[in-house]
PDB file of N, CA, C and O in Angstrom:
ATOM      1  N   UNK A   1     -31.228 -93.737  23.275  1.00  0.00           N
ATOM      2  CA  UNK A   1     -30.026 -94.061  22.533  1.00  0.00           C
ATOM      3  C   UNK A   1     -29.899 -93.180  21.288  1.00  0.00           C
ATOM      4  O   UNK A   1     -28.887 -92.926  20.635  1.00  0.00           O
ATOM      5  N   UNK A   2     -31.250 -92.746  21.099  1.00  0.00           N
ATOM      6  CA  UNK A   2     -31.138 -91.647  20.020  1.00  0.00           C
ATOM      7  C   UNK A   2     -30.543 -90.598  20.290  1.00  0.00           C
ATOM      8  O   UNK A   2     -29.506 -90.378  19.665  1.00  0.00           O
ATOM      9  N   UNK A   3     -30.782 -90.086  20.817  1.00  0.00           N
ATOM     10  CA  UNK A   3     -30.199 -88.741  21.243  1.00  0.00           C
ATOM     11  C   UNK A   3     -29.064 -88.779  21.670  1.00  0.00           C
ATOM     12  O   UNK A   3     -28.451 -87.716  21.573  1.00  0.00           O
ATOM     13  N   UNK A   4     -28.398 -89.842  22.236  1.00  0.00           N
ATOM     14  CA  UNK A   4     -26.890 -89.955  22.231  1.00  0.00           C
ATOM     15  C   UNK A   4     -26.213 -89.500  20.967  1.00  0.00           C
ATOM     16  O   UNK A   4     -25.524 -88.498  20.776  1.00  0.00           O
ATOM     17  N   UNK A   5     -26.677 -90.770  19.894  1.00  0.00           N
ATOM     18  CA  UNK A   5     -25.961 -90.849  18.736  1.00  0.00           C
ATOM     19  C   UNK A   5     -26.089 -89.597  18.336  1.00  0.00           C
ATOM     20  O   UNK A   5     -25.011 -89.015  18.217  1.00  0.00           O
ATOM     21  N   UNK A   6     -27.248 -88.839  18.031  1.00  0.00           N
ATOM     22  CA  UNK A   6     -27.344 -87.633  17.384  1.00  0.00           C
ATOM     23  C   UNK A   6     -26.336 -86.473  18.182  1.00  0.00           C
ATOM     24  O   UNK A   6     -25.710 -85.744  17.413  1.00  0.00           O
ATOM     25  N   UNK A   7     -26.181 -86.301  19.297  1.00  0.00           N
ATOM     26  CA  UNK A   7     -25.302 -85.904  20.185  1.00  0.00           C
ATOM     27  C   UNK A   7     -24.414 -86.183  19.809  1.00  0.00           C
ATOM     28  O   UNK A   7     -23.961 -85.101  19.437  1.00  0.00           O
ATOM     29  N   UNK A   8     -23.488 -87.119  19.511  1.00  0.00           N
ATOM     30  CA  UNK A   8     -22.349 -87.551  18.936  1.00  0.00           C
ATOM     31  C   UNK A   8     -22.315 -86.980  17.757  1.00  0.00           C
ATOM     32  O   UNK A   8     -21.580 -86.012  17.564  1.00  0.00           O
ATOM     33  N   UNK A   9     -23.195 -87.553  16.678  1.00  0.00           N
ATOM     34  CA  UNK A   9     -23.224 -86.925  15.342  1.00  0.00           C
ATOM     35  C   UNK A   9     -22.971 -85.347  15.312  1.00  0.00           C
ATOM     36  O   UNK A   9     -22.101 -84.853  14.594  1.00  0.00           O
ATOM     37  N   UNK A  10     -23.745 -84.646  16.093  1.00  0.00           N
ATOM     38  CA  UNK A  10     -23.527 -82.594  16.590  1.00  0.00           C
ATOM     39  C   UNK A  10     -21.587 -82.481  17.432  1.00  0.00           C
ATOM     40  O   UNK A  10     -20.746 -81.611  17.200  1.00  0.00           O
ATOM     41  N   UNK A  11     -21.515 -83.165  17.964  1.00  0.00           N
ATOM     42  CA  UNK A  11     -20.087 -83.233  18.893  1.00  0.00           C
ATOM     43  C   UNK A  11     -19.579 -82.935  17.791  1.00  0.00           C
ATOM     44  O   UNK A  11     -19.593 -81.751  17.453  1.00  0.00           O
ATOM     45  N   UNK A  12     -18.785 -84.283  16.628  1.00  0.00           N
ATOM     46  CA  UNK A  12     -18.448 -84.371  15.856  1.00  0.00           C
ATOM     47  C   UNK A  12     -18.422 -83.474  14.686  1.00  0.00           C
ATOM     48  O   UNK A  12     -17.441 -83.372  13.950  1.00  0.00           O
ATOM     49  N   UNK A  13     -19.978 -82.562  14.470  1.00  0.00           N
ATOM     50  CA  UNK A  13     -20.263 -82.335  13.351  1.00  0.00           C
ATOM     51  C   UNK A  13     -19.506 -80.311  13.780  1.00  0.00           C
ATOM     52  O   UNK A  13     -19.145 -79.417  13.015  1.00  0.00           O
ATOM     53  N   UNK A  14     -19.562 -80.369  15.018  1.00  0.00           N
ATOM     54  CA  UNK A  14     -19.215 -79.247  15.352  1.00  0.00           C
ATOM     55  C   UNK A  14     -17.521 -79.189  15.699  1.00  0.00           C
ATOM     56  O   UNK A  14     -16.844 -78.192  15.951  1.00  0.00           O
ATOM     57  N   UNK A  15     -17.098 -80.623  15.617  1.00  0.00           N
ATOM     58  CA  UNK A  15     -15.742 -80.513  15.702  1.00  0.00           C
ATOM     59  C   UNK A  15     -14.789 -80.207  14.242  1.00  0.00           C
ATOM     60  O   UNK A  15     -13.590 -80.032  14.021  1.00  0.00           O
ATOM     61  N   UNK A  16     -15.832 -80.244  13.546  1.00  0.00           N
ATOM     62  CA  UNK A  16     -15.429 -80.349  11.961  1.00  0.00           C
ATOM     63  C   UNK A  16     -15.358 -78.917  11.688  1.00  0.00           C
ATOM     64  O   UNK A  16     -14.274 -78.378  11.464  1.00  0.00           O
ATOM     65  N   UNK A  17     -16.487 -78.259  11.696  1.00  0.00           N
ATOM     66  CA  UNK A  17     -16.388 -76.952  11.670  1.00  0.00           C
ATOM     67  C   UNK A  17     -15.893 -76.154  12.435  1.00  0.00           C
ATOM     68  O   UNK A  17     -16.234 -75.022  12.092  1.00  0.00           O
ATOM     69  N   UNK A  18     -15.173 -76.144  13.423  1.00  0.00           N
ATOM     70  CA  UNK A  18     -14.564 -75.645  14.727  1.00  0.00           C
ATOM     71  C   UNK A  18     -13.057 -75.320  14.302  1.00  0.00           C
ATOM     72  O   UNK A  18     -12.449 -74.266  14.488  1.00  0.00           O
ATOM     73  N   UNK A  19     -12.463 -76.863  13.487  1.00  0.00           N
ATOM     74  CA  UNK A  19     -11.320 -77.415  12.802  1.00  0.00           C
ATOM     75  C   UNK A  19     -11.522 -76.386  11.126  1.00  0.00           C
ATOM     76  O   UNK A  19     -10.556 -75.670  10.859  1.00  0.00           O
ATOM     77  N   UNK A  20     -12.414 -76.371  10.378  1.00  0.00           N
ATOM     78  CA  UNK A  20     -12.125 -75.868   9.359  1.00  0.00           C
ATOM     79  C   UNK A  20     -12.091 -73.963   9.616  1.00  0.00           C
ATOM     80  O   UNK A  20     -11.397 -73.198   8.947  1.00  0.00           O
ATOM     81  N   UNK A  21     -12.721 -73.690  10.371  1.00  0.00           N
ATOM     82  CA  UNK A  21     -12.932 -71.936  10.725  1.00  0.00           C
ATOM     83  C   UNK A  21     -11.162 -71.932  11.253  1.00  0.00           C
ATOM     84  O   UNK A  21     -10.416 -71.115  10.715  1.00  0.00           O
ATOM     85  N   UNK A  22     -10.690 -72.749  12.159  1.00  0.00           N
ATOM     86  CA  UNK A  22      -8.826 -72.179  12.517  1.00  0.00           C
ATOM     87  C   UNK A  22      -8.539 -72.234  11.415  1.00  0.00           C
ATOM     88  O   UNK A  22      -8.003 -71.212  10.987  1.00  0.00           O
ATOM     89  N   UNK A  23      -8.755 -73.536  10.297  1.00  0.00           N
ATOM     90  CA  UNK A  23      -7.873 -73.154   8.911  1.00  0.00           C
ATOM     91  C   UNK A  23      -8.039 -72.520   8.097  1.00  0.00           C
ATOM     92  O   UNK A  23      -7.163 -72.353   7.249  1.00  0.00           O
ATOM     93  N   UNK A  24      -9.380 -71.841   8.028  1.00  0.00           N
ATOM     94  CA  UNK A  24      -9.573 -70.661   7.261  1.00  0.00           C
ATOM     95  C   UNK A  24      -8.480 -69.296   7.855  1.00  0.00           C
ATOM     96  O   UNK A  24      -7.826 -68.453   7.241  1.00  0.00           O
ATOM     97  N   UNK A  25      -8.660 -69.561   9.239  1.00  0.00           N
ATOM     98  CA  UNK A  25      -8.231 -68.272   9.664  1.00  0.00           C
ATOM     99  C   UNK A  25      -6.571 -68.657   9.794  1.00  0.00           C
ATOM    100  O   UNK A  25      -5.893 -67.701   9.418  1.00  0.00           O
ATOM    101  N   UNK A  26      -6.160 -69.245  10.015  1.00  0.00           N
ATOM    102  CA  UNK A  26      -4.836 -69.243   9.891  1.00  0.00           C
ATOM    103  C   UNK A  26      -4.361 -69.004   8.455  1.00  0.00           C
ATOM    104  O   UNK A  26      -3.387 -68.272   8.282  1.00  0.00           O
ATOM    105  N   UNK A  27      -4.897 -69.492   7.557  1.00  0.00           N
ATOM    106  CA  UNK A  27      -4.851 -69.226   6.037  1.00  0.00           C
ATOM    107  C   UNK A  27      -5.090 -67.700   5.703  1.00  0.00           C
ATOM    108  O   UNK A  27      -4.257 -67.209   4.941  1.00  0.00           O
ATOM    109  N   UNK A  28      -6.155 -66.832   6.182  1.00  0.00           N
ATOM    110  CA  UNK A  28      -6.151 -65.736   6.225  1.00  0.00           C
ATOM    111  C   UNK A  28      -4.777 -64.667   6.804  1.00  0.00           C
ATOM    112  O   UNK A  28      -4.303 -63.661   6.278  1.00  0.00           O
ATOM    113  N   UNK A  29      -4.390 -65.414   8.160  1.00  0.00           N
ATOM    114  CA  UNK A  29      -2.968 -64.377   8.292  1.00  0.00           C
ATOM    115  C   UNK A  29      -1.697 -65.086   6.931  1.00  0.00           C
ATOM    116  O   UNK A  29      -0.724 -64.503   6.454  1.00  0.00           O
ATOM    117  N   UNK A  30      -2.058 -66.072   6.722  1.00  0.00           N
ATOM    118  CA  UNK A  30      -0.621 -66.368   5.795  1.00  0.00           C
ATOM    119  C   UNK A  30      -0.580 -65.761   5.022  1.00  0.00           C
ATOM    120  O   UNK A  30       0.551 -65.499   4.615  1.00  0.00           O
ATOM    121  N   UNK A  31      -1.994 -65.015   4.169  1.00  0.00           N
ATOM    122  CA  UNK A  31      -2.408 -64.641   3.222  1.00  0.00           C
ATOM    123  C   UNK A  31      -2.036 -63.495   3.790  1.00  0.00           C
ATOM    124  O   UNK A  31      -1.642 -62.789   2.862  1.00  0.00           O
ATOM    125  N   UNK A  32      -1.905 -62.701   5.164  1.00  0.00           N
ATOM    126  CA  UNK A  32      -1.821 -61.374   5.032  1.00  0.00           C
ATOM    127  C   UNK A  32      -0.550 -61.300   5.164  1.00  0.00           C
ATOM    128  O   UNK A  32       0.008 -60.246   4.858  1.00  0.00           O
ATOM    129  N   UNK A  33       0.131 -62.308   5.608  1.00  0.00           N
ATOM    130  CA  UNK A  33       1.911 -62.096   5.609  1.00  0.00           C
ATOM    131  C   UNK A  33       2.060 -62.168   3.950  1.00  0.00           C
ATOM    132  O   UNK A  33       2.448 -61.097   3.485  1.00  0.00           O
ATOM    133  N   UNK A  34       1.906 -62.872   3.290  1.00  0.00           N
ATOM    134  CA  UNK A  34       3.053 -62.974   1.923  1.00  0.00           C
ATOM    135  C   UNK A  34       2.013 -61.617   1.432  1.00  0.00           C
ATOM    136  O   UNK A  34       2.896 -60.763   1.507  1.00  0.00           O
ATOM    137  N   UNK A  35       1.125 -61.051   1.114  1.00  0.00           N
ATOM    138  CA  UNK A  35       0.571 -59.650   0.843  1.00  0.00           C
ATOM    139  C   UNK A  35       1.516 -58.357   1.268  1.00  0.00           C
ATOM    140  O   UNK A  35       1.943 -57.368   0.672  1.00  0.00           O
ATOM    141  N   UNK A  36       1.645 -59.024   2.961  1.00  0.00           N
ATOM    142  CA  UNK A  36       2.964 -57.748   3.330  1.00  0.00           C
ATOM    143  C   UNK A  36       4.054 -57.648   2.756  1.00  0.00           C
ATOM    144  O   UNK A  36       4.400 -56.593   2.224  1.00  0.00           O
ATOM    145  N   UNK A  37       4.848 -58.810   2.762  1.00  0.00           N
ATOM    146  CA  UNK A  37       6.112 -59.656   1.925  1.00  0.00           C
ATOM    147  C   UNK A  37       5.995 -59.064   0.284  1.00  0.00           C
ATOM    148  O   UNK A  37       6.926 -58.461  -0.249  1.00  0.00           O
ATOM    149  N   UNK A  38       4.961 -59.292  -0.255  1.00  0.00           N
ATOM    150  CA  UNK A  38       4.727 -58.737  -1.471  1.00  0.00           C
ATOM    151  C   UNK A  38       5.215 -57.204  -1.984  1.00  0.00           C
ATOM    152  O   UNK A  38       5.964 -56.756  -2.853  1.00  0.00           O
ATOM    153  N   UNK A  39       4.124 -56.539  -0.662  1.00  0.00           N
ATOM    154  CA  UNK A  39       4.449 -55.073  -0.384  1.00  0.00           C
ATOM    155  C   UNK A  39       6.032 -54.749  -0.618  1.00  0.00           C
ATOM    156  O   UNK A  39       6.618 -54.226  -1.566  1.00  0.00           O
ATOM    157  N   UNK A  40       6.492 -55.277   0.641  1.00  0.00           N
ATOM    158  CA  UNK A  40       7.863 -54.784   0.854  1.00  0.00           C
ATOM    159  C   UNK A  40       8.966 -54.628  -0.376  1.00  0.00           C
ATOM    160  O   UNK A  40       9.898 -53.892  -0.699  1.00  0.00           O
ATOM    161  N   UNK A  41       8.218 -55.858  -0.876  1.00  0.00           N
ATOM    162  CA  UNK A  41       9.422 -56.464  -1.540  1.00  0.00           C
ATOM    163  C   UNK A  41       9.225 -55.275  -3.702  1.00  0.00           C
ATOM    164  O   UNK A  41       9.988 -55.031  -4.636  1.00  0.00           O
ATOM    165  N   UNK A  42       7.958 -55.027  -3.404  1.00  0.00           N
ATOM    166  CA  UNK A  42       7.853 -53.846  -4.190  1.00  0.00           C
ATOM    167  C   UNK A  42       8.513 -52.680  -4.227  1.00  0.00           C
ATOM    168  O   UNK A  42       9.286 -52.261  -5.089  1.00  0.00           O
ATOM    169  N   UNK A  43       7.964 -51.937  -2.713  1.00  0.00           N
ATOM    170  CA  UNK A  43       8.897 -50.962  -2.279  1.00  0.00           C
ATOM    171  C   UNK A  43      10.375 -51.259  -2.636  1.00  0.00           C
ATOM    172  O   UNK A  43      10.876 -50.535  -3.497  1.00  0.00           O
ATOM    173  N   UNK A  44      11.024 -52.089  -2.165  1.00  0.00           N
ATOM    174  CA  UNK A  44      12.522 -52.544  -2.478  1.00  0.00           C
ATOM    175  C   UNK A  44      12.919 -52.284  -3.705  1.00  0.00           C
ATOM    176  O   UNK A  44      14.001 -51.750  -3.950  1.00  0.00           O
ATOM    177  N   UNK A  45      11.925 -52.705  -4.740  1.00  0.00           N
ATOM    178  CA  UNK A  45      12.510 -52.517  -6.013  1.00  0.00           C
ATOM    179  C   UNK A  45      12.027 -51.942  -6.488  1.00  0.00           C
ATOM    180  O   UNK A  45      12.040 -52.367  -7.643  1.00  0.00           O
ATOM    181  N   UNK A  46      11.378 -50.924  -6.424  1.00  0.00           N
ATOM    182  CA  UNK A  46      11.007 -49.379  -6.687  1.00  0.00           C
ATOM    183  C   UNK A  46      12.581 -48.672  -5.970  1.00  0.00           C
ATOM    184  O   UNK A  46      13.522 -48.169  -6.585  1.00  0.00           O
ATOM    185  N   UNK A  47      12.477 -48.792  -5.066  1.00  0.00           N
ATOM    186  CA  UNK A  47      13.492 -48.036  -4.381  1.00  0.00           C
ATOM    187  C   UNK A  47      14.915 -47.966  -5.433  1.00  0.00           C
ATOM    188  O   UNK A  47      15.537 -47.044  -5.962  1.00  0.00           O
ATOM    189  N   UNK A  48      15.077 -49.881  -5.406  1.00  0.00           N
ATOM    190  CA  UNK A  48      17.118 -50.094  -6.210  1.00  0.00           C
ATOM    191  C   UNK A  48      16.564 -49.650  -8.042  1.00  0.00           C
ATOM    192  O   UNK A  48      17.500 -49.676  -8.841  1.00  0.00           O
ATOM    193  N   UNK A  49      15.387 -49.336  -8.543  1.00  0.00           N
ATOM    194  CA  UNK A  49      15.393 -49.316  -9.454  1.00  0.00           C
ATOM    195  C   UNK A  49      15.849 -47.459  -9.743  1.00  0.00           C
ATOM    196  O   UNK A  49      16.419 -46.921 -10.692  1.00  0.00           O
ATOM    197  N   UNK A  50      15.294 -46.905  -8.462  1.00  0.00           N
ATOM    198  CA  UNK A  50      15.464 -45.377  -8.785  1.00  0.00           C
ATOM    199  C   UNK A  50      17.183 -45.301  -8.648  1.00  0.00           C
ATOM    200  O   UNK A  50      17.881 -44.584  -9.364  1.00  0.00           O
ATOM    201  N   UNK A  51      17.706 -46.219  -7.547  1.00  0.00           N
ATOM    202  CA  UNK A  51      19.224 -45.673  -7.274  1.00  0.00           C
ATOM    203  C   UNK A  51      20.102 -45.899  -8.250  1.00  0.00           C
ATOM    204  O   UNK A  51      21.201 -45.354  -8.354  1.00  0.00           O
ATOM    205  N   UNK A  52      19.378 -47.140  -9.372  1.00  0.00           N
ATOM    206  CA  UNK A  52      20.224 -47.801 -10.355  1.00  0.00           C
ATOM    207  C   UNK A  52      19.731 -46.285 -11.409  1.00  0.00           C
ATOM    208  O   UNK A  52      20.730 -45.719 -11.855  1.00  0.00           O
ATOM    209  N   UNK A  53      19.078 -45.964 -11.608  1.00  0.00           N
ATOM    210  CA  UNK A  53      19.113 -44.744 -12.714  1.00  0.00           C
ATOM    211  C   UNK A  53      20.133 -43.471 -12.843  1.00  0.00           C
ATOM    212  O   UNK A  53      20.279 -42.833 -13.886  1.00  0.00           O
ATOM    213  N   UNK A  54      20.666 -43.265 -11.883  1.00  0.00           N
ATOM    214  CA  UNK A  54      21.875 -42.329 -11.484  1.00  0.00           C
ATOM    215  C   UNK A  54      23.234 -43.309 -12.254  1.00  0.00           C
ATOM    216  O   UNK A  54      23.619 -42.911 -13.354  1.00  0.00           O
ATOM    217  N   UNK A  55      23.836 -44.417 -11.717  1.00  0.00           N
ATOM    218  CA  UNK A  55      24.771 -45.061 -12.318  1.00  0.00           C
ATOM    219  C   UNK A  55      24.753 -45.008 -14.240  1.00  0.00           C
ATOM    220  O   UNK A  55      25.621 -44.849 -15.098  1.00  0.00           O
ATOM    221  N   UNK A  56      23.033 -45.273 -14.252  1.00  0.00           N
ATOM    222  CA  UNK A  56      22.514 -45.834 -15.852  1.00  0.00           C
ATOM    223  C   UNK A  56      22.745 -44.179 -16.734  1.00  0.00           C
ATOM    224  O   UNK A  56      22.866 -44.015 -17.948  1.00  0.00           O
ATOM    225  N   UNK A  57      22.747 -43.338 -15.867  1.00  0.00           N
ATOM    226  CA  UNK A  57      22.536 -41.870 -16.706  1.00  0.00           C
ATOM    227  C   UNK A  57      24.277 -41.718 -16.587  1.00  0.00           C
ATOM    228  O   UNK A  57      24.763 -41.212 -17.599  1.00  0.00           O
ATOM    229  N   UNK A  58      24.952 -41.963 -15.855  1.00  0.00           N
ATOM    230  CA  UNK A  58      26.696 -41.957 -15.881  1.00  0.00           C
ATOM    231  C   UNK A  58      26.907 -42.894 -16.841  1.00  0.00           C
ATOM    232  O   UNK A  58      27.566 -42.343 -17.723  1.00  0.00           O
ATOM    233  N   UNK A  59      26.724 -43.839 -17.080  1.00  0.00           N
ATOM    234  CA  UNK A  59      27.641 -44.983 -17.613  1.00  0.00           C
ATOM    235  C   UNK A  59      26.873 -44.345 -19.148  1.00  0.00           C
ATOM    236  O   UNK A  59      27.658 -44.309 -20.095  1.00  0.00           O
ATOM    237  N   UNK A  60      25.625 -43.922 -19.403  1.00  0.00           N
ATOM    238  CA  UNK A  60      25.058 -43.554 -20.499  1.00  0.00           C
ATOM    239  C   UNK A  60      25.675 -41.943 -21.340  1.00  0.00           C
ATOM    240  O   UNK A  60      25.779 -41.612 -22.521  1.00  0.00           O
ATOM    241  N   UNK A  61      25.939 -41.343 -20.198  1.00  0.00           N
ATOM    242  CA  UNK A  61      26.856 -40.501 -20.456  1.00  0.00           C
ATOM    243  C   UNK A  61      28.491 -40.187 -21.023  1.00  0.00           C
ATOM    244  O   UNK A  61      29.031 -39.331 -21.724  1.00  0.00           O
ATOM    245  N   UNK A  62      28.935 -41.488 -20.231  1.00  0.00           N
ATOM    246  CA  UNK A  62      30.417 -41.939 -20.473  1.00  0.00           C
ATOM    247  C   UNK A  62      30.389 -42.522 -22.246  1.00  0.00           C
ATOM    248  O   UNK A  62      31.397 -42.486 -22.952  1.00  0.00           O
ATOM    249  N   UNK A  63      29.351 -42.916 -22.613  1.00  0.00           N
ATOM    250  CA  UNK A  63      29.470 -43.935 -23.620  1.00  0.00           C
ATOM    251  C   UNK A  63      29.292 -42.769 -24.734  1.00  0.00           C
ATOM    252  O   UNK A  63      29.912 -42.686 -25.793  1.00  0.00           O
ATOM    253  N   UNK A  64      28.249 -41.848 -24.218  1.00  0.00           N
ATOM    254  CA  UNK A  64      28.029 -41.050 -25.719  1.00  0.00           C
ATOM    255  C   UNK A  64      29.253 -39.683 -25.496  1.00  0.00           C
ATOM    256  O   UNK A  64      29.244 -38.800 -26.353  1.00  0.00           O
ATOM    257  N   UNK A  65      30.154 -39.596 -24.454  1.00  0.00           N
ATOM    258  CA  UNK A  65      31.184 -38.927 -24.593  1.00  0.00           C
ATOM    259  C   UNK A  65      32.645 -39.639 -25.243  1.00  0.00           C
ATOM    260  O   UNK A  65      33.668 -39.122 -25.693  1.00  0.00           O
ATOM    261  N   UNK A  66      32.246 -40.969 -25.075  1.00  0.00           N
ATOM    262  CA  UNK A  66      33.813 -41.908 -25.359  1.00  0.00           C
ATOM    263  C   UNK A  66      33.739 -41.645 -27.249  1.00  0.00           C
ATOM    264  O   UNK A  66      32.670 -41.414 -27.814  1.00  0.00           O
ATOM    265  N   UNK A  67      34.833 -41.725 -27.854  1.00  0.00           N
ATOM    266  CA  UNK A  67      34.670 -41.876 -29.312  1.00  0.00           C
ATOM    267  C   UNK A  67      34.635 -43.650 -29.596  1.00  0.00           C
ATOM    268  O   UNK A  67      33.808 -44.139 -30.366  1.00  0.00           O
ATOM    269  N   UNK A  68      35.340 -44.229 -29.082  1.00  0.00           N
ATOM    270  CA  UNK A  68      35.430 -45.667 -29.042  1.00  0.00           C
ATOM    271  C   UNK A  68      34.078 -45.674 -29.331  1.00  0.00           C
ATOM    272  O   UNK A  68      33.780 -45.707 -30.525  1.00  0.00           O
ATOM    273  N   UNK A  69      32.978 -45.645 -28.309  1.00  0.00           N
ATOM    274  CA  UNK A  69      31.753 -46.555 -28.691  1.00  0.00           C
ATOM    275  C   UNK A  69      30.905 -45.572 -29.950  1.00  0.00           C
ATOM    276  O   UNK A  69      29.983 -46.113 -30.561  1.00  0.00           O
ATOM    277  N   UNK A  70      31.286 -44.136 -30.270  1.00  0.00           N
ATOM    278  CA  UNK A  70      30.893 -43.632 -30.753  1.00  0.00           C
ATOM    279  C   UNK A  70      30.615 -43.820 -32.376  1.00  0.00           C
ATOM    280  O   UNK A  70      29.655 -43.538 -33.093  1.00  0.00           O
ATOM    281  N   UNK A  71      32.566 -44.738 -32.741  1.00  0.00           N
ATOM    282  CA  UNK A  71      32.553 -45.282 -33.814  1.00  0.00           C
ATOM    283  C   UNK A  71      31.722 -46.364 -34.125  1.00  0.00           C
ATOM    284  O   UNK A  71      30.868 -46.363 -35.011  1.00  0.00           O
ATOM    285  N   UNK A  72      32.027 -47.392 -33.287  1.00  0.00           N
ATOM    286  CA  UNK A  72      31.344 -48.767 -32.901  1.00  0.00           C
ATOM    287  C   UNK A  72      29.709 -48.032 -33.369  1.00  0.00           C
ATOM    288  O   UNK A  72      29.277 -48.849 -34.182  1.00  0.00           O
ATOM    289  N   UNK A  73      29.095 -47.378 -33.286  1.00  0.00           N
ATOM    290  CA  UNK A  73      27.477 -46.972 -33.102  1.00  0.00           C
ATOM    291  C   UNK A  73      27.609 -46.436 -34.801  1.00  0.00           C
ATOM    292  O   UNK A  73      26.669 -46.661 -35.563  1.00  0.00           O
ATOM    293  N   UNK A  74      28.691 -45.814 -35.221  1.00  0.00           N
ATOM    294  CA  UNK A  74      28.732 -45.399 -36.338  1.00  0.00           C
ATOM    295  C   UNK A  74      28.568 -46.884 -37.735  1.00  0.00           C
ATOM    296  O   UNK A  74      27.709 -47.077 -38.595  1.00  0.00           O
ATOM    297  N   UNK A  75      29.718 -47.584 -37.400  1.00  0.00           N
ATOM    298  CA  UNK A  75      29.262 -48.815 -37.694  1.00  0.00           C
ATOM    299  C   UNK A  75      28.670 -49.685 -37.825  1.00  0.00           C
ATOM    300  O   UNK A  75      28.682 -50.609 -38.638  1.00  0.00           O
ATOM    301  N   UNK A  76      27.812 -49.318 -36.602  1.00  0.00           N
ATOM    302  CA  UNK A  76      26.635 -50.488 -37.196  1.00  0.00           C
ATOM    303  C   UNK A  76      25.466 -49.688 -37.606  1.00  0.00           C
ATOM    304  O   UNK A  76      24.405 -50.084 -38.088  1.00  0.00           O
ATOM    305  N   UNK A  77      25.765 -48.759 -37.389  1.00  0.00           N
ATOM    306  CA  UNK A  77      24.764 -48.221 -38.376  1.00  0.00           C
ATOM    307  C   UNK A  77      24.616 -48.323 -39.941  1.00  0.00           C
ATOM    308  O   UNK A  77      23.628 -48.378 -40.674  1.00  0.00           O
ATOM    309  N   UNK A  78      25.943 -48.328 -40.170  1.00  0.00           N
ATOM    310  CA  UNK A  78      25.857 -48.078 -41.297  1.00  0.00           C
ATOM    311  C   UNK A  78      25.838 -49.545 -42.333  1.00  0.00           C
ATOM    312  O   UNK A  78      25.730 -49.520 -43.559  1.00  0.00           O
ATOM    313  N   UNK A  79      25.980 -50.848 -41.430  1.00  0.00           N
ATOM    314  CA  UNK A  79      25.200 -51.994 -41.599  1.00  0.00           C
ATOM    315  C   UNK A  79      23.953 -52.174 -42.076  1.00  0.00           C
ATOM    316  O   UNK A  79      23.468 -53.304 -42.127  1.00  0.00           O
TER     317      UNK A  79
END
């Protein structure tokens, strides 16, 4: 009867660890999806940050050619 129970106790004791190794490892790909997700999502805004610098050097351009904002800059400067 011993060796049943202890048999049972190993069944069990190996069903535990059987159960925690899938959730490690399923935890491991989740971990490698939002890492990828991470990635991407870097790239992305590396990417809109370079395309937004072209608009930022026009609109930066427009402003120090306009006299309007030129005064406006004169003014508060002199605040």
């Amino acid at each position: 009867m011993t060796n049943s129970t202890g048999d049972l106790c190993d069944q069990a004791e190996l069903e535990e660890k059987t159960r925690l190794i899938n959730q490690v490892l399923e935890l491991q790909h989740t971990l490698e999806d939002l890492s990828s997700q991470v990635d991407a999502v870097k790239e992305e805004n590396l990417k809109l940050r370079s395309e937004n610098q072209v608009p930022g050097q026009y609109i930066e351009n427009l402003i120090s050619a306009s006299s309007v904002f030129q005064t406006s800059e004169i003014k508060s400067k002199q605040k």
